[in-house]
mmJSON file of the N, C-alpha and C atoms, coordinates in Angstrom:
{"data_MODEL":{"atom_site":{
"group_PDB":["ATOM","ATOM","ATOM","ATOM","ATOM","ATOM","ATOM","ATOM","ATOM","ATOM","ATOM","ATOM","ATOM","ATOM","ATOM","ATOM","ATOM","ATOM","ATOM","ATOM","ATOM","ATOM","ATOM","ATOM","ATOM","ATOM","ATOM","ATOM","ATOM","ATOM","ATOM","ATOM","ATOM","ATOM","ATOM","ATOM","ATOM","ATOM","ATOM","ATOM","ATOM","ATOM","ATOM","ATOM","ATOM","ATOM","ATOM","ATOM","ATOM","ATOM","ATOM","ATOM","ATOM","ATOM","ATOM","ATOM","ATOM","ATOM","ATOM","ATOM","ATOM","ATOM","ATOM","ATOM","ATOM","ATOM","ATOM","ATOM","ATOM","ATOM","ATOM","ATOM","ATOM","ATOM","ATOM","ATOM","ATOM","ATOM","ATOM","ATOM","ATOM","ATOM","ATOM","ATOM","ATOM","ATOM","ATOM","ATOM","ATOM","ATOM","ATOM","ATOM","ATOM","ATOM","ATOM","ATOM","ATOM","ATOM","ATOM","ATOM","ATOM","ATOM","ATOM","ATOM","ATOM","ATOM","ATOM","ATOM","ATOM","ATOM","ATOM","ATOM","ATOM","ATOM","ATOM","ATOM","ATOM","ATOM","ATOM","ATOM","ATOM","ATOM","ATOM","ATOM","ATOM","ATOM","ATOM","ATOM","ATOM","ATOM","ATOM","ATOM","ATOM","ATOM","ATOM","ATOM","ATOM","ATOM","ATOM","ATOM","ATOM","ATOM","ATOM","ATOM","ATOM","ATOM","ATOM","ATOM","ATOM","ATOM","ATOM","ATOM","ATOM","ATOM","ATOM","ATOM","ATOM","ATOM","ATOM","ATOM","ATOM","ATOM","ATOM","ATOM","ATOM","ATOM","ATOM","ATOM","ATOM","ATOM","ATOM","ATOM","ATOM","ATOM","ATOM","ATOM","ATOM","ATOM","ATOM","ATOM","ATOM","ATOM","ATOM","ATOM","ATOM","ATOM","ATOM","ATOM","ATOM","ATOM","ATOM","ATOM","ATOM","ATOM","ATOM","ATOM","ATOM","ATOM","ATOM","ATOM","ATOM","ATOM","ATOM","ATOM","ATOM","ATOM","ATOM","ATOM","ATOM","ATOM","ATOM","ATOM","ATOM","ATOM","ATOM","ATOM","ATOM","ATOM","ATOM","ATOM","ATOM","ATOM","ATOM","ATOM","ATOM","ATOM","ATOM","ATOM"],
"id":[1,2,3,4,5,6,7,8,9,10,11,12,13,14,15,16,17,18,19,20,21,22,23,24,25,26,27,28,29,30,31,32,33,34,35,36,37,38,39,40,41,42,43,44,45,46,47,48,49,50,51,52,53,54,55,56,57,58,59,60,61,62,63,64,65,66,67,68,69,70,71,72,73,74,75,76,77,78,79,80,81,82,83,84,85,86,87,88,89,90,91,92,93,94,95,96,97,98,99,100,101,102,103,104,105,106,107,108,109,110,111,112,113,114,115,116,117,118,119,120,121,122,123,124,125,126,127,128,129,130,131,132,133,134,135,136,137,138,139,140,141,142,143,144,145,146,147,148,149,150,151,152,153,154,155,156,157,158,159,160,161,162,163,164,165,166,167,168,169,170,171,172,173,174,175,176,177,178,179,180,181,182,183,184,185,186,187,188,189,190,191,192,193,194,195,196,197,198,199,200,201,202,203,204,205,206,207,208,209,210,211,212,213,214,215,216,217,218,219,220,221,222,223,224,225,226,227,228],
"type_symbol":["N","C","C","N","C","C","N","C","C","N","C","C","N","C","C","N","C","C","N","C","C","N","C","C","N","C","C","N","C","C","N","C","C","N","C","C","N","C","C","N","C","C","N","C","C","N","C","C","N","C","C","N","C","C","N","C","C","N","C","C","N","C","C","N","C","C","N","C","C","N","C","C","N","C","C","N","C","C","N","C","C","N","C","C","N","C","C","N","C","C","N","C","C","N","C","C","N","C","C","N","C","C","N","C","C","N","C","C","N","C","C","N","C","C","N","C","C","N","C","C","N","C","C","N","C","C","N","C","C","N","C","C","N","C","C","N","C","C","N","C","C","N","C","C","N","C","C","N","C","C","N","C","C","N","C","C","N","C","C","N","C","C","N","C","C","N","C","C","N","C","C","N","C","C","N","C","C","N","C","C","N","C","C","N","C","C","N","C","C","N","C","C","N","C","C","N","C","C","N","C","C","N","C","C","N","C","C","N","C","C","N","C","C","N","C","C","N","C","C","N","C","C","N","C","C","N","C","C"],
"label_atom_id":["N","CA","C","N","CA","C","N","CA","C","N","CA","C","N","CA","C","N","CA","C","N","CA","C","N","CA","C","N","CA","C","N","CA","C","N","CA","C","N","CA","C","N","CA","C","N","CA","C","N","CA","C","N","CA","C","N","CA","C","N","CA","C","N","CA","C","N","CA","C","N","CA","C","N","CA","C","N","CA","C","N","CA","C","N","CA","C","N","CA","C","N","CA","C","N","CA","C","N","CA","C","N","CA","C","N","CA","C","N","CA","C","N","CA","C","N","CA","C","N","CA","C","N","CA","C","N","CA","C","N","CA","C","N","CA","C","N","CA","C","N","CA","C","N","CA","C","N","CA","C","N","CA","C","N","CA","C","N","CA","C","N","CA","C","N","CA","C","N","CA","C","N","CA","C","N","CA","C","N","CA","C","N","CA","C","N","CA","C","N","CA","C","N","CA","C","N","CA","C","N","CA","C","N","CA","C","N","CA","C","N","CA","C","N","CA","C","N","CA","C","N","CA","C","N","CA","C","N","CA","C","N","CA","C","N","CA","C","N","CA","C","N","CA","C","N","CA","C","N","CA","C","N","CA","C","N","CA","C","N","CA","C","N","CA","C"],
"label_alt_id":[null,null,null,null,null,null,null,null,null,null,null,null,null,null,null,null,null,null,null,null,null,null,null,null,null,null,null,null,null,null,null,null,null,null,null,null,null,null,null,null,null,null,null,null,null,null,null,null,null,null,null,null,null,null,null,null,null,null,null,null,null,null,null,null,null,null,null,null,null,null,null,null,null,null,null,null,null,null,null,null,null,null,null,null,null,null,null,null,null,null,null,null,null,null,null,null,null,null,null,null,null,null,null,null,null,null,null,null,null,null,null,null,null,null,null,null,null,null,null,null,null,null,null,null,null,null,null,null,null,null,null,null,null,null,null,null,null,null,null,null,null,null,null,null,null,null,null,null,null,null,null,null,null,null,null,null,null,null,null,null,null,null,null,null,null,null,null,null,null,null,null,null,null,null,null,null,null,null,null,null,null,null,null,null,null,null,null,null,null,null,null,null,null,null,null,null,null,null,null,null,null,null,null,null,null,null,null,null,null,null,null,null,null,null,null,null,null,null,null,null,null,null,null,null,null,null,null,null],
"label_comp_id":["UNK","UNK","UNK","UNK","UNK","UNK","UNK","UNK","UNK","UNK","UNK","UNK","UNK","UNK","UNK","UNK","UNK","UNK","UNK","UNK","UNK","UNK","UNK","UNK","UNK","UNK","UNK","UNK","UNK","UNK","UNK","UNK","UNK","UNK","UNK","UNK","UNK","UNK","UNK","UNK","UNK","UNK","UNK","UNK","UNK","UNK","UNK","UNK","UNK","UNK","UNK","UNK","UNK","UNK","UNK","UNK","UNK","UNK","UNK","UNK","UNK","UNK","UNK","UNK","UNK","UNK","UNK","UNK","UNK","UNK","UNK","UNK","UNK","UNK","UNK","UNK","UNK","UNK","UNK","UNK","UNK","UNK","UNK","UNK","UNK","UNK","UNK","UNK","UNK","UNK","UNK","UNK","UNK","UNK","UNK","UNK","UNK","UNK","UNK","UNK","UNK","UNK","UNK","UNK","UNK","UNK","UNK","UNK","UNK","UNK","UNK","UNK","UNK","UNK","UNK","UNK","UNK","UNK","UNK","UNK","UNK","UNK","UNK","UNK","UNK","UNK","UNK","UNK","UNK","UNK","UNK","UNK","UNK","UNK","UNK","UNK","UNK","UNK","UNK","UNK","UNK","UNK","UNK","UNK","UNK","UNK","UNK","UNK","UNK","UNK","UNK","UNK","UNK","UNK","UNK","UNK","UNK","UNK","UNK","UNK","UNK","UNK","UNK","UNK","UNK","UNK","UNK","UNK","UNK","UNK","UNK","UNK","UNK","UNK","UNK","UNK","UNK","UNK","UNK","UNK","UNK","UNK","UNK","UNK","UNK","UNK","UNK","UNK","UNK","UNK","UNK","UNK","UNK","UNK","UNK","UNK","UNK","UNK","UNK","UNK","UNK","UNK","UNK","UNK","UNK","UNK","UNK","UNK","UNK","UNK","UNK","UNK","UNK","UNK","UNK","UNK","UNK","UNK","UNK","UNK","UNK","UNK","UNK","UNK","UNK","UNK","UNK","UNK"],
"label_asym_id":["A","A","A","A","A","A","A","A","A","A","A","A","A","A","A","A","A","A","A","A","A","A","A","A","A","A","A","A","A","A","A","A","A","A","A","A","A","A","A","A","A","A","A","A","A","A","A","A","A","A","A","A","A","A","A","A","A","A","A","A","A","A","A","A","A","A","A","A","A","A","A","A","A","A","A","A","A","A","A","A","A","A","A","A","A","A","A","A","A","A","A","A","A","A","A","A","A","A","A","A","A","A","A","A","A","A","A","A","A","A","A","A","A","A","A","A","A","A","A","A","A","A","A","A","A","A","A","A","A","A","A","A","A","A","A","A","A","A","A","A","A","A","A","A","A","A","A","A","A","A","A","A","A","A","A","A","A","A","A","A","A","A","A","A","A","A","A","A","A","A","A","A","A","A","A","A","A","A","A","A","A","A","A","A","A","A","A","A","A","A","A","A","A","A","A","A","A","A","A","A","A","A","A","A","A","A","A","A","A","A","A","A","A","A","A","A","A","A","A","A","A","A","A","A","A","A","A","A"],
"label_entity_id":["1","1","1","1","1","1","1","1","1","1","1","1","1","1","1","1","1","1","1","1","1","1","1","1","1","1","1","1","1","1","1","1","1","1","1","1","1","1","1","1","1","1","1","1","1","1","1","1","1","1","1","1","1","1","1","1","1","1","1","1","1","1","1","1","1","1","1","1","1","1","1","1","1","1","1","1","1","1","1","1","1","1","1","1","1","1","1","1","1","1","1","1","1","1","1","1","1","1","1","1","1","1","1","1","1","1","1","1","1","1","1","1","1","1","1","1","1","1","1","1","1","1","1","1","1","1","1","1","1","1","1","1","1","1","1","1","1","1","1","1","1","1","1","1","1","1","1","1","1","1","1","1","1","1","1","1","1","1","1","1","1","1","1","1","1","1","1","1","1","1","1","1","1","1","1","1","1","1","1","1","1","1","1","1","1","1","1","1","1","1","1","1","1","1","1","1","1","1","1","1","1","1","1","1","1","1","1","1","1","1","1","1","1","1","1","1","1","1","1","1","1","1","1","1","1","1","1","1"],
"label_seq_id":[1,1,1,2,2,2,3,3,3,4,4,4,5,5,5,6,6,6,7,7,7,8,8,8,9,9,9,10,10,10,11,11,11,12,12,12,13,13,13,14,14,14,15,15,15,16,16,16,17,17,17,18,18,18,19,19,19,20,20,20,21,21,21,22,22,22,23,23,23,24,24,24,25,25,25,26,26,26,27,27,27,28,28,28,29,29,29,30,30,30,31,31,31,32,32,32,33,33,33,34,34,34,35,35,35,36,36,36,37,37,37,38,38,38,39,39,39,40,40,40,41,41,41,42,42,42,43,43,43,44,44,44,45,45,45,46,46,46,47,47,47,48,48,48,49,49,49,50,50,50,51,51,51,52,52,52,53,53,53,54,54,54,55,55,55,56,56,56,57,57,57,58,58,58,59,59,59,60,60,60,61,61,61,62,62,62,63,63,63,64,64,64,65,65,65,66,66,66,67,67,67,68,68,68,69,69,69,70,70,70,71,71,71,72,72,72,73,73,73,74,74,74,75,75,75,76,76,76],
"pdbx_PDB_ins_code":[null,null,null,null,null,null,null,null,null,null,null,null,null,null,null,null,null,null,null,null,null,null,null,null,null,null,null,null,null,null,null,null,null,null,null,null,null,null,null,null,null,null,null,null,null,null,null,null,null,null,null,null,null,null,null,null,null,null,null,null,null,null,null,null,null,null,null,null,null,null,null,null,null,null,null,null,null,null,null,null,null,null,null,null,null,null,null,null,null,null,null,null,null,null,null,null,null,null,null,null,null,null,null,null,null,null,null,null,null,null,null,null,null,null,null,null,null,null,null,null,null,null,null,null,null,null,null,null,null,null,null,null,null,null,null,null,null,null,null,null,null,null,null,null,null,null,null,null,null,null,null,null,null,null,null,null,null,null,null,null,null,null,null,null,null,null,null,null,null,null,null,null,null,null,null,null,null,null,null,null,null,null,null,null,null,null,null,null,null,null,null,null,null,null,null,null,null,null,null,null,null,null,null,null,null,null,null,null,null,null,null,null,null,null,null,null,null,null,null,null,null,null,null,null,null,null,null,null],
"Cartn_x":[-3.507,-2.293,-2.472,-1.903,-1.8,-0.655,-0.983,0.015,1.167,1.437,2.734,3.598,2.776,3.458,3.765,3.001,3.396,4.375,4.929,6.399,7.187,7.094,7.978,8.379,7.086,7.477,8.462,7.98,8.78,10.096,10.455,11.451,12.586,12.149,12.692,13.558,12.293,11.733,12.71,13.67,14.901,16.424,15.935,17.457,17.073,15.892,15.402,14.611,15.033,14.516,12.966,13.282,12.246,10.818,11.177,10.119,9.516,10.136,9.695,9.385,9.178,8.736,7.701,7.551,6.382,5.068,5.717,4.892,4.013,5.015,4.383,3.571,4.071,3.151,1.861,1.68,0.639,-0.533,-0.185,-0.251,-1.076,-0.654,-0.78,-1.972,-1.679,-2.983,-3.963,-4.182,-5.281,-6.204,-4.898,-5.289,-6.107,-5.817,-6.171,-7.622,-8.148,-8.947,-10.26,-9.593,-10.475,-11.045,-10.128,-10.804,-12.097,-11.58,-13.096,-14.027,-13.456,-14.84,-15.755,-14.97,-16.198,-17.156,-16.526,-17.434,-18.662,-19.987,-21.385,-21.738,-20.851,-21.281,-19.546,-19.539,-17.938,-18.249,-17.899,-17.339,-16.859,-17.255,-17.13,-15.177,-14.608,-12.827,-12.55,-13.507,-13.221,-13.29,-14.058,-14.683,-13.37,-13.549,-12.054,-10.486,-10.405,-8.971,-9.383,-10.206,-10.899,-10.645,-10.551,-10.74,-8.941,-8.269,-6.692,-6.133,-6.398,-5.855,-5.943,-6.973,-7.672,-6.288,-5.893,-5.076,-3.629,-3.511,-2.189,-1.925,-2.901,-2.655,-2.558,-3.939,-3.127,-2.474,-1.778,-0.375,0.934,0.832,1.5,1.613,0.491,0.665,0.755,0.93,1.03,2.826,3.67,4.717,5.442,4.448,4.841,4.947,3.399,3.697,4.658,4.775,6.025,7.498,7.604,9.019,9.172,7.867,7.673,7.801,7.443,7.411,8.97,9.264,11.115,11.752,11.093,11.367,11.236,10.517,9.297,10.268,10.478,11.55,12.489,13.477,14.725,15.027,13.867,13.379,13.017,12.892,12.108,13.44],
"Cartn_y":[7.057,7.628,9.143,9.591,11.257,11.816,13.309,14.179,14.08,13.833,13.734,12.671,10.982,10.064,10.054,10.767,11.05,11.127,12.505,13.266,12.31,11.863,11.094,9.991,9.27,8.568,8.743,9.762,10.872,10.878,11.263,12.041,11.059,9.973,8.65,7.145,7.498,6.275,6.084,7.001,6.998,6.365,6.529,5.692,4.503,4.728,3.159,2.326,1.224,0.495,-0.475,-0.817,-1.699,-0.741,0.981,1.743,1.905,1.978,2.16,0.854,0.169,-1.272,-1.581,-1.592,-1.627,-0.403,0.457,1.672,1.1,0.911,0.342,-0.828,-2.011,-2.928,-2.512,-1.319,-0.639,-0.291,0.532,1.277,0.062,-1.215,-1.691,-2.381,-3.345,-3.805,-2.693,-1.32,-0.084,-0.293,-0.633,-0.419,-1.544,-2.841,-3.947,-4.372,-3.6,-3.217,-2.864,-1.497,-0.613,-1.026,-2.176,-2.94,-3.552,-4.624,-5.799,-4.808,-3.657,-2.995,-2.281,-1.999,-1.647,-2.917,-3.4,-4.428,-4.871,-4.957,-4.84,-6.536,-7.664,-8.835,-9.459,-9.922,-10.712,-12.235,-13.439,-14.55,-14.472,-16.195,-16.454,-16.665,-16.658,-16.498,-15.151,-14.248,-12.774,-12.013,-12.875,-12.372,-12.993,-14.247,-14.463,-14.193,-13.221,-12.83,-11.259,-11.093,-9.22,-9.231,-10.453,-10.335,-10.664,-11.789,-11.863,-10.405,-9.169,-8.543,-7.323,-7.632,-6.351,-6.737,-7.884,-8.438,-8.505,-8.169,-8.432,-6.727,-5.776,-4.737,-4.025,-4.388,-3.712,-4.614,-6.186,-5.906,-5.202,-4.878,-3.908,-2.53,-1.653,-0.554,-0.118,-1.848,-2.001,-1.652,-2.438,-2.256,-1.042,-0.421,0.881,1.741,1.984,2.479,2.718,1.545,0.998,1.527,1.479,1.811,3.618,4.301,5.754,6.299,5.425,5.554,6.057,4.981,5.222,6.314,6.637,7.903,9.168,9.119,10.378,10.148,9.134,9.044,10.071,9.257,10.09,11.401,12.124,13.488,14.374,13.297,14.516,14.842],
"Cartn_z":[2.695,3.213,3.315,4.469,4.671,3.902,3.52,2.4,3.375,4.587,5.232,4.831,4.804,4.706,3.4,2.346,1.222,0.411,1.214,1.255,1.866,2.738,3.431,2.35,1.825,1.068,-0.232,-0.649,-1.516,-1.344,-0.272,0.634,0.378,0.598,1.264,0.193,-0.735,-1.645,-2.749,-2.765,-3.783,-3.383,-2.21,-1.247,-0.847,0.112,0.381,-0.692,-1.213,-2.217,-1.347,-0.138,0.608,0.91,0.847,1.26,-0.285,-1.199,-2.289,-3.494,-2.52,-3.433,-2.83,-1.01,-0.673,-0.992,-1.493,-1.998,-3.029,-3.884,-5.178,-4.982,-4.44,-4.526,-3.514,-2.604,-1.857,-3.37,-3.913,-5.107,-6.38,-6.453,-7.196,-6.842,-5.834,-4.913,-4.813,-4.9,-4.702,-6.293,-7.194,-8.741,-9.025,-8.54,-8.796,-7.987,-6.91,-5.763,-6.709,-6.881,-7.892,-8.895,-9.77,-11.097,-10.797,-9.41,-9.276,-8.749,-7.777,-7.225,-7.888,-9.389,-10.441,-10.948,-11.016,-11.158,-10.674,-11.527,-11.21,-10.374,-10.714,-10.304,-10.328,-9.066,-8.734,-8.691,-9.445,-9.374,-8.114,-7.505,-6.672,-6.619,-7.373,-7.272,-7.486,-7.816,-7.472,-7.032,-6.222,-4.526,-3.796,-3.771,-2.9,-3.201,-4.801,-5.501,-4.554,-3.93,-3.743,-1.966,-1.523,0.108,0.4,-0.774,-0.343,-0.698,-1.724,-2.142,-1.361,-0.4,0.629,2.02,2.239,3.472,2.771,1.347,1.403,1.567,0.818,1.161,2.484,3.375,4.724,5.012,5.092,5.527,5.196,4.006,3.209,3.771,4.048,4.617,6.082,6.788,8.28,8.042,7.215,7.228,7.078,5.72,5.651,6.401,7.599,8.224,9.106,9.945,10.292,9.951,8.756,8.214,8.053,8.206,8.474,9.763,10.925,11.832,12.385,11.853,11.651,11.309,10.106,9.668,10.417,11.047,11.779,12.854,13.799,14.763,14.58,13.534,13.161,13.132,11.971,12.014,13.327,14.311,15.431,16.246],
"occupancy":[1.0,1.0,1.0,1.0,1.0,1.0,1.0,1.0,1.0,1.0,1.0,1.0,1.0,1.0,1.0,1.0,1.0,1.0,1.0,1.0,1.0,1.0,1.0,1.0,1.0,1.0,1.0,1.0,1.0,1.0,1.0,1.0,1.0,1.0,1.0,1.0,1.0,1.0,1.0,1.0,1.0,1.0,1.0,1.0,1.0,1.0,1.0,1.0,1.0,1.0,1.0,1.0,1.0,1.0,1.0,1.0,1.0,1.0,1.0,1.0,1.0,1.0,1.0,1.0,1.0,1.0,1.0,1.0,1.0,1.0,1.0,1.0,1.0,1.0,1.0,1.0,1.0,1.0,1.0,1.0,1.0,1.0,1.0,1.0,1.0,1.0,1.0,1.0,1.0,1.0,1.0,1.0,1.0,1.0,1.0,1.0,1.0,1.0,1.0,1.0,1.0,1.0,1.0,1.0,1.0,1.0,1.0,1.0,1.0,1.0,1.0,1.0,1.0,1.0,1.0,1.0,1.0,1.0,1.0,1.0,1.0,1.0,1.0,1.0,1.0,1.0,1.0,1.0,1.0,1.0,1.0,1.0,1.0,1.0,1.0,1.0,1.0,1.0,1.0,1.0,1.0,1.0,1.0,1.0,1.0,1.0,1.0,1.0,1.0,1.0,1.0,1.0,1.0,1.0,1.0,1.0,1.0,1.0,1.0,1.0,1.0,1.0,1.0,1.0,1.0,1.0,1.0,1.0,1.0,1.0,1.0,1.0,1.0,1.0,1.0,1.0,1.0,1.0,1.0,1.0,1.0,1.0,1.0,1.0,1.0,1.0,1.0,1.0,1.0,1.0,1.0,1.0,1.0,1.0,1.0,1.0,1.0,1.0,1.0,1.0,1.0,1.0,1.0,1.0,1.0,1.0,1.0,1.0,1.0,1.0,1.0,1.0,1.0,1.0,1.0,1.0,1.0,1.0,1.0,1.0,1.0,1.0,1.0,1.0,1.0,1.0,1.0,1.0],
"B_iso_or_equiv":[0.0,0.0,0.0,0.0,0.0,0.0,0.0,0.0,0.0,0.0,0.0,0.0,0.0,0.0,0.0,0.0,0.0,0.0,0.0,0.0,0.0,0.0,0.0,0.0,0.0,0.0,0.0,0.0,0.0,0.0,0.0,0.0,0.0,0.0,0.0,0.0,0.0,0.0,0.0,0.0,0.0,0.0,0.0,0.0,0.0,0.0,0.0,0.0,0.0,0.0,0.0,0.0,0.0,0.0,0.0,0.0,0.0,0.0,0.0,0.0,0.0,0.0,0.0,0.0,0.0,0.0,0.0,0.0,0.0,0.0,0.0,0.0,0.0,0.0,0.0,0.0,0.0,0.0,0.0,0.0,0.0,0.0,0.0,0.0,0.0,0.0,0.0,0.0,0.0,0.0,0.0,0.0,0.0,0.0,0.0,0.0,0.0,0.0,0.0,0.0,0.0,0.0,0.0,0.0,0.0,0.0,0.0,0.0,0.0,0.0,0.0,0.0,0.0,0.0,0.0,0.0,0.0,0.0,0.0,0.0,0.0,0.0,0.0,0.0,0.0,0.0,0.0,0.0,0.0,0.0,0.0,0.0,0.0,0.0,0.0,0.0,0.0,0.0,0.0,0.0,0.0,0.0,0.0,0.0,0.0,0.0,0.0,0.0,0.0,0.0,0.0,0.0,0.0,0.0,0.0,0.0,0.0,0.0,0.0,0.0,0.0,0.0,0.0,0.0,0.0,0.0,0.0,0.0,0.0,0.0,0.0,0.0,0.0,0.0,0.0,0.0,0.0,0.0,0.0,0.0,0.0,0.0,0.0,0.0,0.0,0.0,0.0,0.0,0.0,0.0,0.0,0.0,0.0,0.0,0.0,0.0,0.0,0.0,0.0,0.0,0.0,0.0,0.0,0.0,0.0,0.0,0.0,0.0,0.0,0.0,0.0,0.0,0.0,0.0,0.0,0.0,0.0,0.0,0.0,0.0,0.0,0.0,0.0,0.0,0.0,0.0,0.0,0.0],
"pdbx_formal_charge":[null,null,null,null,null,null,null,null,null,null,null,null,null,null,null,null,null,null,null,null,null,null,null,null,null,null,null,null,null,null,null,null,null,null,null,null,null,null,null,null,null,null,null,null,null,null,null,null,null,null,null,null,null,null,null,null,null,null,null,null,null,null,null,null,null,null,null,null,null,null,null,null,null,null,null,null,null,null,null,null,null,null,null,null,null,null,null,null,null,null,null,null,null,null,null,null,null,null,null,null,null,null,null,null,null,null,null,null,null,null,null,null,null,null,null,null,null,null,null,null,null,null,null,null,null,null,null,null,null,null,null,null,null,null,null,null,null,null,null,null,null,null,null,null,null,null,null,null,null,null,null,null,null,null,null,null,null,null,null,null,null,null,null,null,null,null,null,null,null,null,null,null,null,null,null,null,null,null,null,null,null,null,null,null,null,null,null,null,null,null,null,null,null,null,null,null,null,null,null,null,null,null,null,null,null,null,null,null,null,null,null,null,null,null,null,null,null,null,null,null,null,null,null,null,null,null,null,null],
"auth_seq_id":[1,1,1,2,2,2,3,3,3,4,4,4,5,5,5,6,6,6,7,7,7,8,8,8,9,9,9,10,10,10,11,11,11,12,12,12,13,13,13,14,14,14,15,15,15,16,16,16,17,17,17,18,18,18,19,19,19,20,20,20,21,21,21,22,22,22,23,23,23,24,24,24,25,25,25,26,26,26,27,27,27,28,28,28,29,29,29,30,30,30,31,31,31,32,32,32,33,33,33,34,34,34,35,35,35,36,36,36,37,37,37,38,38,38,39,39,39,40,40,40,41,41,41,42,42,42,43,43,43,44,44,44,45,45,45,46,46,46,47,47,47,48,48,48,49,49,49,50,50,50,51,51,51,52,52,52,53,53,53,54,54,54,55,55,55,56,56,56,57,57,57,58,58,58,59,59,59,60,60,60,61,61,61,62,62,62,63,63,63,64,64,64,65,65,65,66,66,66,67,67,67,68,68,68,69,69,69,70,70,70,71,71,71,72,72,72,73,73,73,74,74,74,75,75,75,76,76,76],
"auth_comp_id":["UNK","UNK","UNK","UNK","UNK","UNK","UNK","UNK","UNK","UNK","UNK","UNK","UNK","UNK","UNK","UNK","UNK","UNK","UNK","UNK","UNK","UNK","UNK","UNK","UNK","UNK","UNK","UNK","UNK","UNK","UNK","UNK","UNK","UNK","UNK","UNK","UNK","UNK","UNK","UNK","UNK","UNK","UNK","UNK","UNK","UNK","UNK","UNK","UNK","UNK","UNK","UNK","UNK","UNK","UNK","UNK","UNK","UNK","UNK","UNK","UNK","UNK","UNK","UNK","UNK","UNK","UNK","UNK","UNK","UNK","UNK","UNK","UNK","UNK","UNK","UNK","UNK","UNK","UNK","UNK","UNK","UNK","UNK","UNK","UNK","UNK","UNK","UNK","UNK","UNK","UNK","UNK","UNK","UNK","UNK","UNK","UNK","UNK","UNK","UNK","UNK","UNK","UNK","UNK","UNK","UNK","UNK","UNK","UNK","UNK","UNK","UNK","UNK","UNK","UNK","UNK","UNK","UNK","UNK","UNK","UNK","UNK","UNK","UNK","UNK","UNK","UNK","UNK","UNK","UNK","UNK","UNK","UNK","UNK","UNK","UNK","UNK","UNK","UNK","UNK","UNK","UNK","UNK","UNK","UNK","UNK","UNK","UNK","UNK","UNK","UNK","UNK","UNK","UNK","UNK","UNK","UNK","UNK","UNK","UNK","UNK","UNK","UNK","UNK","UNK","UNK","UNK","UNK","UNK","UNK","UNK","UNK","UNK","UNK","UNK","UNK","UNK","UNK","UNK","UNK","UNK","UNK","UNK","UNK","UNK","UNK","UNK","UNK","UNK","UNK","UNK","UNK","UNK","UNK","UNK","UNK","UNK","UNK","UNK","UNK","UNK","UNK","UNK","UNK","UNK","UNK","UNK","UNK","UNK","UNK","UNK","UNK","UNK","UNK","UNK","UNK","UNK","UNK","UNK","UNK","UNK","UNK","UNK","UNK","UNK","UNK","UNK","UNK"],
"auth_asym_id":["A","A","A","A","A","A","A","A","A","A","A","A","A","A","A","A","A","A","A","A","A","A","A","A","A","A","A","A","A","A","A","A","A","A","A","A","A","A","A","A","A","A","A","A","A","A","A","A","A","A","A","A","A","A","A","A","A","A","A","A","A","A","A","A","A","A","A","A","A","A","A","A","A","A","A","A","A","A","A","A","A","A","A","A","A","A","A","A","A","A","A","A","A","A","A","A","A","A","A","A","A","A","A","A","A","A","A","A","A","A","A","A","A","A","A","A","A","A","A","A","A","A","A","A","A","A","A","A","A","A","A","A","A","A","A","A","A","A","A","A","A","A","A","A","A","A","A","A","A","A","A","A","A","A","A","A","A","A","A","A","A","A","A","A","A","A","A","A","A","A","A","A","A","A","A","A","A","A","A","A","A","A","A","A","A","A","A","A","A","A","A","A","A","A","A","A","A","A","A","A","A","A","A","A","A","A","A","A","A","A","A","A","A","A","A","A","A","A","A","A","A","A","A","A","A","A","A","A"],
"auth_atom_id":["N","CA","C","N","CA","C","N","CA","C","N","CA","C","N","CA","C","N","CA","C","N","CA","C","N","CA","C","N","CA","C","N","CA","C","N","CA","C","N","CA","C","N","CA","C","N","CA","C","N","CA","C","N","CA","C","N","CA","C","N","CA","C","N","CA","C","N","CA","C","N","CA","C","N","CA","C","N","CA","C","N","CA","C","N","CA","C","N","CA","C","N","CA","C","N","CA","C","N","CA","C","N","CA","C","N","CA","C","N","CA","C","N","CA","C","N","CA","C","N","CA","C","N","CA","C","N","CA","C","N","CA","C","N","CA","C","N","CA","C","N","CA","C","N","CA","C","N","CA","C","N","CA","C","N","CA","C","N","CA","C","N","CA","C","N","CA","C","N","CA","C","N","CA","C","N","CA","C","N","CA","C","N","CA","C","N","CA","C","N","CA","C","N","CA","C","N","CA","C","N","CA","C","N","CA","C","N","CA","C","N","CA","C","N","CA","C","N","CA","C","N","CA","C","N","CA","C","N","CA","C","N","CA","C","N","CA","C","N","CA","C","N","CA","C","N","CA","C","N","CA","C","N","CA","C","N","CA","C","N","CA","C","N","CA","C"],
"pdbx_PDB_model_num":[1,1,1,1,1,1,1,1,1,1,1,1,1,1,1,1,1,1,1,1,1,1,1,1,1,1,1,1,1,1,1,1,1,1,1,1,1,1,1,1,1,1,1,1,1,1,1,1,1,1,1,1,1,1,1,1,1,1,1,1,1,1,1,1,1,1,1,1,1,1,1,1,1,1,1,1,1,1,1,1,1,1,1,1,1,1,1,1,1,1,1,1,1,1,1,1,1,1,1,1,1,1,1,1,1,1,1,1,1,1,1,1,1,1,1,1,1,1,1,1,1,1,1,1,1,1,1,1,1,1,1,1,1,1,1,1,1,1,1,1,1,1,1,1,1,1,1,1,1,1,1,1,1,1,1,1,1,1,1,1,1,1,1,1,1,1,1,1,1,1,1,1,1,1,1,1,1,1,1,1,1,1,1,1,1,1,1,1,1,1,1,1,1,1,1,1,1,1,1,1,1,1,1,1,1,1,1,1,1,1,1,1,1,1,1,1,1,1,1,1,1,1,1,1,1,1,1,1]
}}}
């Protein structure tokens, strides 16, 4: 994410509960990303827990964007 959508998210994320839940679960899926990708050798269910968690996230930040886009609208 760019330091714009950031703020925005920021900006935003205290009124809208849907921008700031998809944040988090963005956020969480990154954390959960990061665990297996340290990982020196992945199980074959942690290879496939590593490829659903990669698609739930960008659909996650497809929405977000999405819901910024909105934002950025409004603002201009």
């Amino acid at each position: 994410m760019e330091a714009k959508d950031l703020e925005l998210i920021e900006m935003h994320g205290a009124e809208d509960a849907q921008l700031k839940a998809l944040w988090e679960q963005h956020a969480t899926y990154g954390k959960m990303l990061a665990k297996l990708e340290s990982k020196s050798y992945l199980s074959a269910t942690e290879t496939q827990e590593m490829k659903e968690l990669k698609k739930k996230k960008l659909a996650g930040k497809t929405q977000l964007q999405n819901m910024l886009d909105k934002y950025r609208q409004s603002e201009a």
